[in-house]
C-alpha positions as CSV (number, residue, x, y, z in Angstrom):
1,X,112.3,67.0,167.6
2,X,110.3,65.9,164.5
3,X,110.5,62.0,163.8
4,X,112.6,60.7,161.1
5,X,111.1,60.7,157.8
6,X,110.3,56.7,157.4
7,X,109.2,56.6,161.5
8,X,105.6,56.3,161.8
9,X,103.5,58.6,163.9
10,X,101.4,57.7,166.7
11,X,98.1,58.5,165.7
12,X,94.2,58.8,167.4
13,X,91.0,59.9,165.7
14,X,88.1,61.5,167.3
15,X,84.8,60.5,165.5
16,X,81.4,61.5,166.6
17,X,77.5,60.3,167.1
18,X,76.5,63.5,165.3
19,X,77.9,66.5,164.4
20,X,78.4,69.0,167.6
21,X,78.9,66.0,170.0
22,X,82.3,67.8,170.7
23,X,85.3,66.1,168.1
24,X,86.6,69.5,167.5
25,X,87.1,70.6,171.2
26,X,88.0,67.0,172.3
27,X,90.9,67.6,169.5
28,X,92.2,70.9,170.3
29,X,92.2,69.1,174.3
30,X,94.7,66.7,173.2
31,X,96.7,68.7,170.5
32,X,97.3,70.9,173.7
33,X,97.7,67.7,176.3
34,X,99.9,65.8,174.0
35,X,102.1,69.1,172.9
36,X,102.2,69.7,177.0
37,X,104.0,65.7,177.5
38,X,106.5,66.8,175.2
39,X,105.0,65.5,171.8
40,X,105.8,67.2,168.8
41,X,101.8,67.1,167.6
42,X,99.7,68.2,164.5
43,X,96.1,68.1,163.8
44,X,94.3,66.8,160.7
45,X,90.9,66.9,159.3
46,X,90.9,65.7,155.9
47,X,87.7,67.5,154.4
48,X,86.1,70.0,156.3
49,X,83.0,72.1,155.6
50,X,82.8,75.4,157.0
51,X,82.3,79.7,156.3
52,X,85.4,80.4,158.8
53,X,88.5,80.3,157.9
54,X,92.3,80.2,158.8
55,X,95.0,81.8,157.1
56,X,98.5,80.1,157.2
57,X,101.7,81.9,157.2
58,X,102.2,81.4,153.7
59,X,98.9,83.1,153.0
60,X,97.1,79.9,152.3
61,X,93.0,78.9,153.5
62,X,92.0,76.3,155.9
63,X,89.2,75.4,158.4
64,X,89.2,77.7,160.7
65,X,89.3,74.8,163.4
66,X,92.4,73.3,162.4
67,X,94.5,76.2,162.7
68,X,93.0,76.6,166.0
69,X,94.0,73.5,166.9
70,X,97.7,73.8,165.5
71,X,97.9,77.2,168.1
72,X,97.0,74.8,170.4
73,X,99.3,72.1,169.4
74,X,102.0,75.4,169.7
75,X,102.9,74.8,165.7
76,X,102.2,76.6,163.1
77,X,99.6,75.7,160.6
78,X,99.9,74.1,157.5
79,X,97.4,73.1,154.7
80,X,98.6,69.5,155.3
81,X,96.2,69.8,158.3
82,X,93.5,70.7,155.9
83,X,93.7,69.7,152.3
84,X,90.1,70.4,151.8
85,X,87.7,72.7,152.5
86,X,84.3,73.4,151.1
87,X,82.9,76.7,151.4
88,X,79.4,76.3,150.8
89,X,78.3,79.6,148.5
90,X,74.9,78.8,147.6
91,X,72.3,75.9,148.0
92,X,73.5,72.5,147.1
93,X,76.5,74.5,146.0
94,X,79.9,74.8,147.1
95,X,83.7,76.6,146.6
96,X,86.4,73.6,146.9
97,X,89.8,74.8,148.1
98,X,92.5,72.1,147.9
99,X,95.4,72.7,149.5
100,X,94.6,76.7,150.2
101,X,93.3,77.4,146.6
102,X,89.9,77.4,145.4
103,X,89.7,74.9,142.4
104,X,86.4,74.9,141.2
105,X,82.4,75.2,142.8
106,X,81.1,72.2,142.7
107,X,77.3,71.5,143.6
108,X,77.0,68.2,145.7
109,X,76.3,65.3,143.3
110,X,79.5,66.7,141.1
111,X,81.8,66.5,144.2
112,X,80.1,63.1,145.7
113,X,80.6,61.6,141.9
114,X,83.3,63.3,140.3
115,X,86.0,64.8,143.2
116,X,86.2,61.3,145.2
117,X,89.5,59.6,143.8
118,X,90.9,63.3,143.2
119,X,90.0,63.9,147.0
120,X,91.5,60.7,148.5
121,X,95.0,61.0,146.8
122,X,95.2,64.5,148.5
123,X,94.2,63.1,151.7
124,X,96.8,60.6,151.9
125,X,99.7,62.6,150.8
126,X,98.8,65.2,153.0
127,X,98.4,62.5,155.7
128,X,101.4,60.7,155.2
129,X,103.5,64.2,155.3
130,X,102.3,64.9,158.6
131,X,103.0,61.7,160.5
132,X,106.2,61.7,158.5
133,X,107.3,64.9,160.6
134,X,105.3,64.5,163.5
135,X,105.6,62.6,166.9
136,X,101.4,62.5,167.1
137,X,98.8,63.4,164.5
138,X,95.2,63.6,165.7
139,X,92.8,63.1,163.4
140,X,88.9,64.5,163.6
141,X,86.5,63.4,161.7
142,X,83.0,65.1,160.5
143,X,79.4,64.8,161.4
144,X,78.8,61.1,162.2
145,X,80.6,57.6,160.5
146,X,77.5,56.2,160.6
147,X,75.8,57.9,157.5
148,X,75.2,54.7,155.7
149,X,73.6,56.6,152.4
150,X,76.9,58.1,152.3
151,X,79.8,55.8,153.2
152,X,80.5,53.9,150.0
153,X,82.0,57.7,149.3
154,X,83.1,59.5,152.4
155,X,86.8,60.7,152.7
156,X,86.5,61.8,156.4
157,X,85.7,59.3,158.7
158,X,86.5,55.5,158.5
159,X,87.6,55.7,155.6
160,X,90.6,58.1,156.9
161,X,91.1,56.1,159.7
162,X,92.3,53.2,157.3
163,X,94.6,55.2,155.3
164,X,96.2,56.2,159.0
165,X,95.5,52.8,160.5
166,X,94.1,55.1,163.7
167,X,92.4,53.8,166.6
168,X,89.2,55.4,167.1
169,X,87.2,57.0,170.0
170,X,84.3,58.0,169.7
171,X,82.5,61.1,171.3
172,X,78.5,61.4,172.1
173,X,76.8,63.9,173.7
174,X,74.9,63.9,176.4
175,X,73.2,67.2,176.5
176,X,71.3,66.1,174.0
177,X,69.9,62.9,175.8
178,X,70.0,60.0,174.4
179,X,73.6,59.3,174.9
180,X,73.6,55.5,174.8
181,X,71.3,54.8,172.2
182,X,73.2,57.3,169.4
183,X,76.6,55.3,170.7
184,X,75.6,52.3,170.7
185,X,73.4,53.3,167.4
186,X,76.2,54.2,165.9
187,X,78.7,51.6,166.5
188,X,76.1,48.7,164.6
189,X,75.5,50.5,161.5
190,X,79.6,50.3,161.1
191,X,81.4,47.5,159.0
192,X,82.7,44.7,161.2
193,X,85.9,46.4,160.6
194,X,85.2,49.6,161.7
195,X,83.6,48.4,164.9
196,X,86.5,46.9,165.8
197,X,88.8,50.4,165.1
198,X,86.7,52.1,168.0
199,X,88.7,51.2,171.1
200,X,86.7,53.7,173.6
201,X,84.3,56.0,174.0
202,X,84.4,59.7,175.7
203,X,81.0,61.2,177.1
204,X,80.8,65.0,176.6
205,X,78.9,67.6,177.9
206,X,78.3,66.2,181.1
207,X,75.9,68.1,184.1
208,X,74.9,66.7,187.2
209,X,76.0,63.5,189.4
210,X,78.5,60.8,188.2
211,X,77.4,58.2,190.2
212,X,73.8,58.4,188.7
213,X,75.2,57.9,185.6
214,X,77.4,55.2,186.4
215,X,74.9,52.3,185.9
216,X,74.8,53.2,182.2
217,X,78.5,53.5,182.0
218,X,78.7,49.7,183.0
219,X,75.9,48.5,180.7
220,X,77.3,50.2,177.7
221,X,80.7,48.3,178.8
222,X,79.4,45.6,179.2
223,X,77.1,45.4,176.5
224,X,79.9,46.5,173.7
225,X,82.9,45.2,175.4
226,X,84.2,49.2,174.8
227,X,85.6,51.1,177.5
228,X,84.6,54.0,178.2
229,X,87.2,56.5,178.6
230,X,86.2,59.3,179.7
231,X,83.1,61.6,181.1
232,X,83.8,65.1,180.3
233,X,81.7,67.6,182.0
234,X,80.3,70.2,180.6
235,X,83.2,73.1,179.7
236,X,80.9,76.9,180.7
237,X,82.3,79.6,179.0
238,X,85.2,78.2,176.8
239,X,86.3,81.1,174.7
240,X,88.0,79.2,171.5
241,X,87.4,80.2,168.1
242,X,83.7,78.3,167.1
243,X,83.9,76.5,163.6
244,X,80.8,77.1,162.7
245,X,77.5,78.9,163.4
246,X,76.2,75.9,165.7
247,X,78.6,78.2,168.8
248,X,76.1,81.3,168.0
249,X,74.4,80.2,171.0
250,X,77.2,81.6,173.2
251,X,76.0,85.1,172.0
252,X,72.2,84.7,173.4
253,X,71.5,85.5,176.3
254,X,73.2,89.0,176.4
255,X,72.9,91.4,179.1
256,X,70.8,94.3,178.3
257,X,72.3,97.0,180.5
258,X,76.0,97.1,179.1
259,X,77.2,100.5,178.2
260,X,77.4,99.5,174.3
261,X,75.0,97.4,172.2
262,X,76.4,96.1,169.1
263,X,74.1,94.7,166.5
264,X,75.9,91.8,163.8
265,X,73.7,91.1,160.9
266,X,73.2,87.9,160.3
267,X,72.4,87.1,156.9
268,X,72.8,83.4,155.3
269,X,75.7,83.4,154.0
270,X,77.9,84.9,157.0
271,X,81.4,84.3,157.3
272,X,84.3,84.2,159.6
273,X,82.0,85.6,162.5
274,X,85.1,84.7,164.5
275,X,86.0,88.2,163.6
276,X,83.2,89.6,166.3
277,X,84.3,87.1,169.3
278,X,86.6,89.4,171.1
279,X,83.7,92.2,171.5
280,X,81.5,89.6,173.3
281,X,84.5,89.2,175.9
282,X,84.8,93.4,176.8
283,X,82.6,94.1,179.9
284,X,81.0,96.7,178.6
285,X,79.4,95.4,175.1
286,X,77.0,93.5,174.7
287,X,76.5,91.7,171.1
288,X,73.6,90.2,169.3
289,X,73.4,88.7,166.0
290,X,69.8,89.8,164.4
291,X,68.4,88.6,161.8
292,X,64.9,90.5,161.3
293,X,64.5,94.6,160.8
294,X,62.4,94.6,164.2
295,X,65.0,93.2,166.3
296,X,67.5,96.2,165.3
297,X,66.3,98.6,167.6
298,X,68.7,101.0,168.6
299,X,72.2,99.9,169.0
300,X,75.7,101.6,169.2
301,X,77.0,99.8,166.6
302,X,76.0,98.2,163.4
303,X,78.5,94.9,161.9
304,X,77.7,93.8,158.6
305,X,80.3,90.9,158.7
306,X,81.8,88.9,156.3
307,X,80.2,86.8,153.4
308,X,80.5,84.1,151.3
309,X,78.4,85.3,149.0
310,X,77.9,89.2,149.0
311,X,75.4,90.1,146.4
312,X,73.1,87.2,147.9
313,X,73.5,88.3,151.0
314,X,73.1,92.0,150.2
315,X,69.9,91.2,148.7
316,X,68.8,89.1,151.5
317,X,68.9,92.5,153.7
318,X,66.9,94.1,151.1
319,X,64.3,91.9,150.9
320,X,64.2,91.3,154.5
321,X,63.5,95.3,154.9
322,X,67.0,96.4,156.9
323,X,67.6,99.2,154.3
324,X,65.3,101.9,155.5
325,X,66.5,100.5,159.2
326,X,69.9,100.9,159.0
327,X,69.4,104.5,157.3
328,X,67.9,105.5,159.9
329,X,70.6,104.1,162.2
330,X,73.1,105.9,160.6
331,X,71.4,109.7,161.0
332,X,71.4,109.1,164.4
333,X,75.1,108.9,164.4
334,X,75.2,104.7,164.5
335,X,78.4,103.6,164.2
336,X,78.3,101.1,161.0
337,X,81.5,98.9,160.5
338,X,81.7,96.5,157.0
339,X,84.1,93.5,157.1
340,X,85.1,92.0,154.1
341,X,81.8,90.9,152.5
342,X,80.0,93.6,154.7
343,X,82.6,96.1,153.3
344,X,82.0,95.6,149.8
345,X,78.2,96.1,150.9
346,X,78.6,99.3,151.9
347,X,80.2,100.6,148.4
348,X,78.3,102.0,145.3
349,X,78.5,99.3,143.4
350,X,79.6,95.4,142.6
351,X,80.4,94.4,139.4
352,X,79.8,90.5,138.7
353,X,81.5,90.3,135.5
354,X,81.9,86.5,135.6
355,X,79.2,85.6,137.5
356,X,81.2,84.5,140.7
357,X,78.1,84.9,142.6
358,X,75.0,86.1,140.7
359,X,73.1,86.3,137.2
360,X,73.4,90.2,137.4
361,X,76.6,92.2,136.3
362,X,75.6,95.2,138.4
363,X,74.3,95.3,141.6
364,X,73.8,98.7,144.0
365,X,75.8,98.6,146.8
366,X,74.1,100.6,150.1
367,X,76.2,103.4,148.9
368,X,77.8,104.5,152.4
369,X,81.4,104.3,151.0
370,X,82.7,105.9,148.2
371,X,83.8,102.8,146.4
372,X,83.3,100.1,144.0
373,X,83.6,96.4,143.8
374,X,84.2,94.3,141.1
375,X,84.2,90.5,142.0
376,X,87.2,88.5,140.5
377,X,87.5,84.5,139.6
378,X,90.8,85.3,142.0
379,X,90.6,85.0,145.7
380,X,93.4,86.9,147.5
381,X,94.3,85.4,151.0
382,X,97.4,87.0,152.8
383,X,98.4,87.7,156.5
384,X,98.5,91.3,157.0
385,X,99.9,93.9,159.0
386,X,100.3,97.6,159.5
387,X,98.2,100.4,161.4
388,X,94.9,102.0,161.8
389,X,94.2,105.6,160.9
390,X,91.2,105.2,163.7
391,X,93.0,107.9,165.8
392,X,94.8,110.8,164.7
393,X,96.9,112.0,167.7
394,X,98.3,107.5,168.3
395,X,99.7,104.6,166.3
396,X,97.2,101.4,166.4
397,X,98.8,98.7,165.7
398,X,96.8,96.3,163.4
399,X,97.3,92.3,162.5
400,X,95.0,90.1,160.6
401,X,94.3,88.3,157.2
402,X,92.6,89.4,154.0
403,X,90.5,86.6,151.8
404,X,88.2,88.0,149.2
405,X,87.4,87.3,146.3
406,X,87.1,90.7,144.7
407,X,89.0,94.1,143.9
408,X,87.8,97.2,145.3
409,X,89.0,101.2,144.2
410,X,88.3,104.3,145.5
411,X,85.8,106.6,143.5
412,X,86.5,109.6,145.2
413,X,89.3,110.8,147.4
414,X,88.7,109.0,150.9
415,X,90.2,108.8,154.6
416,X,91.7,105.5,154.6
417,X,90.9,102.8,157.5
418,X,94.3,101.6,157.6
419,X,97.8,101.5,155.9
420,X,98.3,97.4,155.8
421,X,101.4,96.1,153.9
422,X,102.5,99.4,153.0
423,X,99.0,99.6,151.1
424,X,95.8,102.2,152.0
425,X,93.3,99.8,152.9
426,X,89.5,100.7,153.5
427,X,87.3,103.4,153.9
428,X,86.9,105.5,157.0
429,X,84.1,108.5,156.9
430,X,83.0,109.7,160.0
431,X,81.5,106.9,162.1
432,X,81.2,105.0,159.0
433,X,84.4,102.2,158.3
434,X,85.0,99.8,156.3
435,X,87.6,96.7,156.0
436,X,89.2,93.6,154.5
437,X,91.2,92.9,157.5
438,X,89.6,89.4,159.5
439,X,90.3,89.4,162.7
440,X,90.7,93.4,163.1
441,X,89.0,93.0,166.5
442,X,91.5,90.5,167.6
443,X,93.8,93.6,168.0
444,X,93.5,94.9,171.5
445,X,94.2,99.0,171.3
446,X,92.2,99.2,168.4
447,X,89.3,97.3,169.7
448,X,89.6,99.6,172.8
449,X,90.1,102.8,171.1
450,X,87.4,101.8,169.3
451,X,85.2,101.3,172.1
452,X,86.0,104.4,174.2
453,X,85.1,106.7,170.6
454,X,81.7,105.0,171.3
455,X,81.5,105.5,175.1
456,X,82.7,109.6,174.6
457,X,79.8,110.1,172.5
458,X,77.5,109.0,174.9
459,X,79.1,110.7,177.3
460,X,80.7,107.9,179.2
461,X,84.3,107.8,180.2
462,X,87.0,106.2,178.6
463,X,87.8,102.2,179.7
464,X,91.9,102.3,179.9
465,X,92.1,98.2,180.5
466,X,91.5,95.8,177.9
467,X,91.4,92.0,177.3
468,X,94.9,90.5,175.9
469,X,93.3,88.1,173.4
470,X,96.0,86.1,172.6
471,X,96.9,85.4,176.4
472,X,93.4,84.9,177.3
473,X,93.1,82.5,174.0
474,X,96.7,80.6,176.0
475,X,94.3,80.6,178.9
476,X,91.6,79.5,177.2
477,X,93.8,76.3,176.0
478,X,95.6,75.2,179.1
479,X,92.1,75.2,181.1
480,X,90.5,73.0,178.2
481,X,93.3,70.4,178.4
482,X,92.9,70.6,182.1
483,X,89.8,70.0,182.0
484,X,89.8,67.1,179.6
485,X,92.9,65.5,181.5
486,X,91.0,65.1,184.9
487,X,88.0,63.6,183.3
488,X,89.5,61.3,180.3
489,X,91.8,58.6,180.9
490,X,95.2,60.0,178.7
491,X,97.4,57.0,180.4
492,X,94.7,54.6,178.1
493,X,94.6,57.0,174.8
494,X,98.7,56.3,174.7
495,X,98.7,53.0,175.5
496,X,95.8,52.9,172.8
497,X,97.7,54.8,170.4
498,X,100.9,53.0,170.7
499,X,99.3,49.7,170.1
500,X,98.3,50.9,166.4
501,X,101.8,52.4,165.9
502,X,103.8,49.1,166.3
């Protein structure tokens, strides 16, 4: 049961040496640990920067992590959990969505300068009506507290921990090397204040012997006076939702002799590659994100994913020579799929009337889809669902979001890809298809049906088993916070956490 309205919260943050040390898997481990005990538990993360997003029942855009994290937590997500979120569209330039609606682009200066006191009254209101309704927030920060050329400014770290009056661990990695010196690094360039808000420390990323680290656990104990809380060893293979495009590396390493090779272009401005995860996972694909012409070769399938900023991006293929590439790919029967972003890219045209994203008006499209694009000041973001028109003879089921910031019609009669609020959605020519719908791989016949179309033409047969995705993402959450329990002492974070709260 939710705590009274004028009952305080028990609140922890998660801070970090740098960004990547681990503060967004260390918080989905104990949305789900303390949601296991019994805790009625929500995530928070004030401001975050990233291209992936969420959508919230009520149709509304946040980091992609916290709504992870609120899954985990077994809640549904709210902007509350994310009251900000920069989109970065272009150099030094960003979309700011408050709340789940874009605002204004800001470059960096403008929103350092001119967004700070507008910033930190959303953050505490948002703050104070989570712990108002919640037995446990847990608050992560972003990149590191100790960016002293930024601090007199920052609305994400310290500073949030004040407004929550949250105890603070912090989390280095030790992959990296250098685990000691970034902790201990970081905790003296805090204000006396601050230091004394960290109450522990958890090592991630762990490999190899404990005892051979212990030594350096007991120095840095002795020499801070901070326990240290946990060592959590390295999690292989953890199959949650990445936040941004620092999880690629999960995709290298491929095996070369799966039955389908799918080829993701990766331009600069990619977004929501999340949508692609669930392809990685099928035994028989094997998925690569390329980035240059001569590393297309031949593949089964073509993605051109999502985008923050289409006609950039568009012309980033161009100029990086994929045009005559992926022409080619598509005479020898290619299968080519556009998502969002990559959708629009595959139309005739994209009008730019307002200059959302470019100096031109007009921009030619790769002209695989009969359709046009014009780009709105509008974004739409909305949970769908409906079905897929992928097979004739069955009904696929389909689930997902839509966030776009443009409006695209038919120029000529086409097959739709899908029917999607009782709306045609899409374009669907031959092996040629094209989407709004995120996540559209998340749904498991279609991604199968999908797959076996592929496998018949090359005369392979059909794969009747697939992956659940939303079991194996339940999975994928109890083994985390499994994981993090036998390595991290929890009995300390609550005794930790109910000190603050008194």
């Amino acid at each position: 049961m939710a705590l009274n309205i004028n009952k305080k919260a028990r609140s922890i943050m998660i801070q970090g040496t740098h960004s990547d040390a681990g503060k967004s898997i260390i918080t989905t481990a104990l949305c789900r640990i303390f949601s296991e005990d019994g805790l009625q538990t929500a995530p928070f993360k004030s401001q975050n920067m990233s291209l992936n997003s969420y959508i919230t029942i009520d149709g509304k855009e946040i980091g992609r992590a916290q709504g992870i994290q609120a899954e985990a937590a077994g809640i549904d997500a709210t902007t509350n959990m994310n009251p900000i979120l920069i989109k970065p569209t272009r150099d030094q330039e960003a979309q700011i969505v408050v709340h789940g609606q874009p605002i204004q682009n800001l470059r960096a200066f403008e929103y350092r300068n001119d967004f700070f006191e507008t910033g930190l009254k959303v953050i505490k209101e948002a703050y104070e009506s989570l712990a108002s309704h919640y037995d446990c927030v847990v608050i992560e920060g972003a990149g590191s507290p100790a960016e002293v050329n930024l601090n007199d400014r920052e609305i994400v770290n310290m500073r949030v921990a004040q407004i929550a009056d949250a105890p603070v661990i912090l989390v280095g990695d030790i992959d990296r090397g250098g685990v000691f010196a970034s902790l201990v690094g970081t905790l003296q360039l805090l204000e006396e204040a601050d230091q004394k808000r960290v109450v522990g420390v958890i090592i991630n990323k762990f490999r190899g012997d404990l005892t051979l680290l212990q030594p350096g656990l007991d120095w840095f104990e002795r020499y801070t006076g901070i326990p240290v809380l946990g060592v959590v060893p390295y999690v292989e293979n953890l199959e949650i939702d990445g936040e941004d495009s620092l999880t690629l590396h999960r995709y290298e390493g491929e095996n070369d002799k799966k039955d389908i090779d799918i080829a993701v272009l990766s331009y600069p401005r990619m977004s929501n590659f999340t949508d692609i995860d669930p392809l990685r996972l099928e035994p028989d694909c094997r998925v690569r994100f390329v980035k240059k012409p001569s590393d297309l070769h031949t593949p089964d399938v073509i993605i051109l994913p999502g985008s923050k900023n289409t006609i950039e991006d568009l012309q980033w293929l161009r100029y990086q020579g994929f045009e005559p590439y992926i022409k080619e790919a598509e005479k020898r029967g290619t299968y080519i799929v556009g998502i969002c972003g990559g959708y629009q890219m595959l139309g005739n045209q994209l009008f730019d009337p307002h200059h959302v994203e470019s100096p031109n008006e007009q921009v030619e499209g790769l002209s695989y889809l009969p359709i046009e694009t014009t780009l709105t000041t509008k974004k739409k973001t909305i949970r769908v669902t409906g079905e897929s028109f992928l097979d004739k003879h069955k009904r696929i089921p389909l689930e997902g979001y839509e966030i776009h910031m443009g409006q695209t019609c038919y120029i000529k009669p086409v097959q739709s890809f899908a029917m999607l609020n009782g709306e045609r959605e899409g374009c669907l020519v031959n092996h040629i298809q094209g989407t709004y719908l995120h996540d559209v791989f998340h749904n498991d016949v279609f991604r199968r049906t999908f797959l076996n179309k592929i496998r018949n033409q090359k005369g392979l047969s059909s794969i009747e088993e697939t992956i659940n995705i939303k079991e194996k993402k339940e999975k994928e959450f109890a083994r985390l916070a499994s994981h993090v329990r036998e390595s991290v002492n929890i009995d300390d974070v609550y005794r930790l956490m109910d000190q603050y709260a008194k």
